[in-house]
C-alpha positions in Angstrom: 43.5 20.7 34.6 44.8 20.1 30.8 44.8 23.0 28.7 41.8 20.7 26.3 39.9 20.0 29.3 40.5 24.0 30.2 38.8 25.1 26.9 36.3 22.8 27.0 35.2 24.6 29.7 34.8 27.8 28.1 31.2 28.6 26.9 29.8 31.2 24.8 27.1 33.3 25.8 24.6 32.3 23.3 22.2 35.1 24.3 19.7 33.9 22.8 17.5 35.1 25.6 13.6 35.4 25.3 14.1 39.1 24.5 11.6 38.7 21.4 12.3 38.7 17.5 13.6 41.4 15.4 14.3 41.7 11.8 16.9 42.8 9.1 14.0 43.8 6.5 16.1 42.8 3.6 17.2 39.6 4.6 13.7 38.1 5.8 12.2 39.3 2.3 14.0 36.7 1.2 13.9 34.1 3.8 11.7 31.4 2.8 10.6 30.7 6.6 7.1 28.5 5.4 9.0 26.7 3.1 12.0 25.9 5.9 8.6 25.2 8.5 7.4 22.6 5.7 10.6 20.8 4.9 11.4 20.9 8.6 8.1 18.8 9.1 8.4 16.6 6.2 11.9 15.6 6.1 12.8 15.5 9.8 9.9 15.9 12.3 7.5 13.2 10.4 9.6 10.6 9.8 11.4 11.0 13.2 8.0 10.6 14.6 7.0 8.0 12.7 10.1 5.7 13.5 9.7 6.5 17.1 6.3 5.3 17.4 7.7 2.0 15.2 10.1 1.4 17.5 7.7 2.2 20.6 5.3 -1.1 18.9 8.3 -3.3 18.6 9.6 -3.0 22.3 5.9 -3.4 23.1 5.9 -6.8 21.3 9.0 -7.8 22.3 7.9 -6.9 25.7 4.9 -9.1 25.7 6.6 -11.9 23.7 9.5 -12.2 26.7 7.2 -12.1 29.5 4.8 -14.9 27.8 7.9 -17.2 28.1 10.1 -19.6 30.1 11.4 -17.2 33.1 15.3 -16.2 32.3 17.2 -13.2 31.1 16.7 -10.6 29.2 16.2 -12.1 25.2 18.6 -10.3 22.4 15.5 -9.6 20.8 14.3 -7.7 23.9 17.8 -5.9 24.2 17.9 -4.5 20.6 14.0 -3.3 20.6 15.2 -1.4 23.5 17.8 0.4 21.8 16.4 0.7 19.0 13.7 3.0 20.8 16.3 4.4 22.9 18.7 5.7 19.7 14.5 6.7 18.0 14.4 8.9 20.9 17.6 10.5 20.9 17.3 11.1 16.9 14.3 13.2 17.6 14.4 14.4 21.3 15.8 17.8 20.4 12.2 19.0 19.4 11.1 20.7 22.3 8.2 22.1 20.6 4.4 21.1 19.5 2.4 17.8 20.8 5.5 16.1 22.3 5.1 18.8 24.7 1.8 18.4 25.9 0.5 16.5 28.3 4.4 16.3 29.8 4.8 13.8 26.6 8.4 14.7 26.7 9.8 14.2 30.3 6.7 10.9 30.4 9.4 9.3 27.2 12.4 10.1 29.1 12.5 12.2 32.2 16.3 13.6 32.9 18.4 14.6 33.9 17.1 13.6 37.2 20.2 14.6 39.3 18.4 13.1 42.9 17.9 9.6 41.2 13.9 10.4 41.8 13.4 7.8 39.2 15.0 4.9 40.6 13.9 5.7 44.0 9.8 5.3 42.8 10.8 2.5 40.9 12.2 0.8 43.6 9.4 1.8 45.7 6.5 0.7 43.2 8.4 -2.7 43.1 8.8 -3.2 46.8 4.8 -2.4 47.1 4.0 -4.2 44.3 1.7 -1.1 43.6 -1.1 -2.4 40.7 -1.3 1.6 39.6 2.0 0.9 37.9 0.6 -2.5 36.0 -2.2 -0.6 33.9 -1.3 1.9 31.0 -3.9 4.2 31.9 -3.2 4.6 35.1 0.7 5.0 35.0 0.2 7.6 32.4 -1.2 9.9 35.1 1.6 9.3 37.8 4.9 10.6 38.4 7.1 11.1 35.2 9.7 9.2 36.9 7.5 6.2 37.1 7.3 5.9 33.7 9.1 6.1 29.8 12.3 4.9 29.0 14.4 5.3 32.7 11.8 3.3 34.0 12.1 0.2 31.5 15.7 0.5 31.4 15.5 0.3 35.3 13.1 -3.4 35.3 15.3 -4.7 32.6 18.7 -3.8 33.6 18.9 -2.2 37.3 19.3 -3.9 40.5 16.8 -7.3 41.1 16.2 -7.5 37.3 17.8 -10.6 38.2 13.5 -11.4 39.7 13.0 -12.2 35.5 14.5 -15.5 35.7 12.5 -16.9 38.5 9.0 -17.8 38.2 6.9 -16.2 40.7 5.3 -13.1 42.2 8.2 -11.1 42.0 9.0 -12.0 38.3 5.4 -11.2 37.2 4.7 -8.1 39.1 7.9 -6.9 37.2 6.9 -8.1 33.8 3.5 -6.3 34.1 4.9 -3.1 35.0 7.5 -3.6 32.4 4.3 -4.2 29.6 2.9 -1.2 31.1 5.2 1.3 30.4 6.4 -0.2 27.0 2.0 0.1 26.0 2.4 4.0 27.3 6.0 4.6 25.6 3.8 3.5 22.5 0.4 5.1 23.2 2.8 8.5 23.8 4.8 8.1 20.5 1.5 7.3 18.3 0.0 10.2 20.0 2.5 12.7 18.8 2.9 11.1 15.6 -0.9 11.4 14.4 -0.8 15.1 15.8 1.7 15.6 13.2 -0.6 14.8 10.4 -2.4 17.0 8.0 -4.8 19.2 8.6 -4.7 18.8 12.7 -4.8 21.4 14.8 -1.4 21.4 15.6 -0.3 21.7 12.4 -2.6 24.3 11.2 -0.8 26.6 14.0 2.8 25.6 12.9 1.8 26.2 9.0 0.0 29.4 9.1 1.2 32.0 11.9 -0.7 35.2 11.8 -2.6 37.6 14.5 -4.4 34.9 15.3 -2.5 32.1 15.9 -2.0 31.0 19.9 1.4 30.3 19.2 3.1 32.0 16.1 2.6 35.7 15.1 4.6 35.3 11.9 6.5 32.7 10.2 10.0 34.6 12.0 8.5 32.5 14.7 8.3 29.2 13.5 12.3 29.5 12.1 12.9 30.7 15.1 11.4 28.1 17.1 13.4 25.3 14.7 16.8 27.4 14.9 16.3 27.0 19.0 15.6 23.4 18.1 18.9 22.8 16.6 20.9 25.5 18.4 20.0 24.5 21.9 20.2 20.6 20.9 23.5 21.2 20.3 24.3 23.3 23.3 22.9 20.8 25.9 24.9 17.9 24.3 28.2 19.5 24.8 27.5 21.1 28.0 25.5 19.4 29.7 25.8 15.5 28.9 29.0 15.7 27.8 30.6 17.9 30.2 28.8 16.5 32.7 30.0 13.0 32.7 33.4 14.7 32.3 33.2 16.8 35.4 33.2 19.3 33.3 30.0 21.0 34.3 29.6 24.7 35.3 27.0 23.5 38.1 29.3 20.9 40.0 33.0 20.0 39.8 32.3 16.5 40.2 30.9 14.1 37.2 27.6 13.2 36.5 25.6 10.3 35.3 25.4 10.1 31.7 21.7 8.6 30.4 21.4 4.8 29.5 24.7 3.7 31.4 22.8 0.6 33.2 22.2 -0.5 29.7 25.5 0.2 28.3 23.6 2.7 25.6 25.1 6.1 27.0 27.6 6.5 24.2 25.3 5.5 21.4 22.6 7.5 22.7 25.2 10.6 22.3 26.2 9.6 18.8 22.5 9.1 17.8 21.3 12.5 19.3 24.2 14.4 17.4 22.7 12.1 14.2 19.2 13.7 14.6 20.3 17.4 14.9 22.7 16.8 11.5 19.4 15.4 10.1 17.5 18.6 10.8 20.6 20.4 9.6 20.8 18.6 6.2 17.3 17.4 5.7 15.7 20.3 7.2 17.1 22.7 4.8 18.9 24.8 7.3 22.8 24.0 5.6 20.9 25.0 1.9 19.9 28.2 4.1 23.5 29.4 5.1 25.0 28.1 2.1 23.0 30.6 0.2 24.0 33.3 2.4 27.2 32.6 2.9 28.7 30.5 0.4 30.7 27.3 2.1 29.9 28.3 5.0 26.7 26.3 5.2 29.5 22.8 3.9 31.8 24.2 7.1 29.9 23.7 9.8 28.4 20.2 8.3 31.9 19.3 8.7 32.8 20.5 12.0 29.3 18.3 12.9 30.7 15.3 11.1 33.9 15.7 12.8 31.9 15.7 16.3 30.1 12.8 15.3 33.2 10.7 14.2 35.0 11.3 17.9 31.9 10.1 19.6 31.2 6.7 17.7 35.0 6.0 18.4 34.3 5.8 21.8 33.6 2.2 22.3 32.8 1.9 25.9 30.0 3.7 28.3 30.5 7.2 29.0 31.4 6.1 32.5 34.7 5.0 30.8 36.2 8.1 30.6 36.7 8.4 33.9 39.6 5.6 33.8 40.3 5.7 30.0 42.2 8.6 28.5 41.6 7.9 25.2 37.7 8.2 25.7 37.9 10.8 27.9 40.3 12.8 25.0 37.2 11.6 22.3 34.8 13.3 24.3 36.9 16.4 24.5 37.3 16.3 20.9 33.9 16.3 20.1 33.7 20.0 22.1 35.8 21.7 19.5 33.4 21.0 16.5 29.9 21.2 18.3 31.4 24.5 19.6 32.4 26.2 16.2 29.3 24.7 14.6 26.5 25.8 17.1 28.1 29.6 17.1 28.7 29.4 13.3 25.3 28.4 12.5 24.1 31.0 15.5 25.9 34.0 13.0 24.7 32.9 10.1 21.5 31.4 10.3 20.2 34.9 12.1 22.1 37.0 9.8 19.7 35.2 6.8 16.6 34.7 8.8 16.7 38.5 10.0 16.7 36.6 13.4 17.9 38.0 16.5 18.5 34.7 17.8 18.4 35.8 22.0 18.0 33.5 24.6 20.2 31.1 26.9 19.6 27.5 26.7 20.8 26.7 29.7 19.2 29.3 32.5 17.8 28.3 34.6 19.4 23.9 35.0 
């Protein structure tokens, strides 16, 4: 083993751990936590929302639009509404909190990793059957998370027998309908969490105003802390889990893992465009203003350590799969450790040291 892919290898112990939130008095009087909650909200989680549930209509119409014609392959048009609601997803994915999260809205978008393939095995099945549950939105919403969101679409478009598209014929339209299906529940899902972002619902009433009260916040510590583990742990699982991963780099299993979105040739760009997302929530959000103003350039620092991330991972031009035979891929994916490393501990220091956060808990117990 190099010594790069030997320090890749070495992770922090980001104890965050659920071990509760304490405070430095003077540095949370003068924490704005509701005003980093309401920029968080209007600069990032809204308008990442909103151009997922965009994105979510288009592949639906492009969906409909393609399976209304002449039997053949997959249209551009098709192609590029599918990433573009693939790179939507991956700009906002790291929000592991609020509506996306009910109702299993998360893992029904995109469930993974799924390390026993479960998802192509019940595809496969529910095309061999020809199963009609899998042809109605309604219906498919209530099945197996595997059966549905974006692995399943990317599975009828691109896996094996998508070849049944150009070929008038049972076959081709059982697969169309099922396709339609799960675009009409990746939209109903994204419009769902979109509109339970709005003003004045119930969700947002609980984000806004913690309190005694509140099911889910007991002060506004809460809410920054629940937007630091956003960011922190978004972070976290890119390097070491769908990064290392693919590298065989993982602290599970010496051998390398699937990266997401390879059958469509996405898996790079899905990488990239999660890493774009969290330096949205970084910039946008307000949490760089926030460490800037408590430790001057430091906030500037680790935006550049995050631009330098992002740089190695858009030169990668290939799948992630390529680094297993390219050494110049492999080395850009190494690269990108370094930067997402410094910038996740960085921000770790700081961000709690100015929130009067102890910022305790382990994103990774427990996959």
């Amino acid at each position: 083993m190099t010594m790069r892919r030997r320090a890749f290898l070495i992770v922090f112990a980001v104890a965050f751990v659920v071990c509760g939130v304490t405070f430095s008095p003077a540095a949370a009087a003068s924490f704005d936590h509701k005003g980093l909650a309401r920029l968080v909200l209007e600069s990032h989680i809204r308008p990442g929302y909103e151009k997922l549930a965009a994105a979510a209509d288009a592949f639906a119409a492009e969906t409909k639009t393609y399976c209304e014609a002449a039997p053949g392959k997959p249209s551009q048009a098709l192609r590029k509404a599918f990433r573009e609601l693939v790179l939507a997803w991956a700009r906002i994915e790291h929000i592991h909190f609020g509506p996306v999260m009910d109702e299993r809205r998360h893992a029904r978008v995109f469930y993974w990793p799924d390390r026993k393939s479960l998802g192509k095995r019940q595809v496969r099945r529910a095309l061999a059957k020809r199963d009609v549950r899998s042809l109605d939105r309604a219906a498919l919403a209530e099945r197996s998370v595997a059966l549905q969101g974006l692995g399943a679409a990317e599975y009828l478009l691109f896996g094996n027998g998508s070849d049944e598209f150009e070929q008038a014929g049972p076959a081709r339209d059982y697969r169309c309908g099922y396709l339609q299906a799960v675009a009409a529940n990746l939209s109903f899902i994204a419009k769902d969490v979109q509109s339970a972002w709005a003003d004045d619902t119930a969700y947002v009433r609980t984000y806004l105003s913690p309190g005694p009260d509140n099911p889910a916040y007991l002060d506004e510590g809460e809410v920054t802390l629940e937007i630091a583990k956003a960011f922190l742990v978004g972070l976290e699982r890119l390097r070491d889990i769908e990064i290392a991963g693919p590298l065989g780099l993982s602290r599970k299993t010496a051998r390398r893992t699937r990266a997401a979105f390879e059958p469509s040739g996405l898996s790079s760009e899905f990488l990239a465009a999660k890493l774009e997302g969290m330096m949205t929530l970084y910039v946008a959000g307000g949490l760089l203003d926030r460490i800037e103003a408590h430790e001057s350039l430091m906030g500037q620092s680790i935006l550049i350590e995050l631009k330098q991330a992002l740089k190695h991972l858009n030169s990668v031009k290939g799948p992630v799969s390529s680094a297993s035979e390219d050494k110049k891929a492999e080395d850009l994916f190494l690269a990108s450790g370094f930067p997402l490393k410094n910038a996740r501990e960085q921000t770790r220091r700081v961000l709690g040291e100015a929130a009067g956060l102890s910022l305790g808990f382990n994103a990774l117990d427990g996959d």
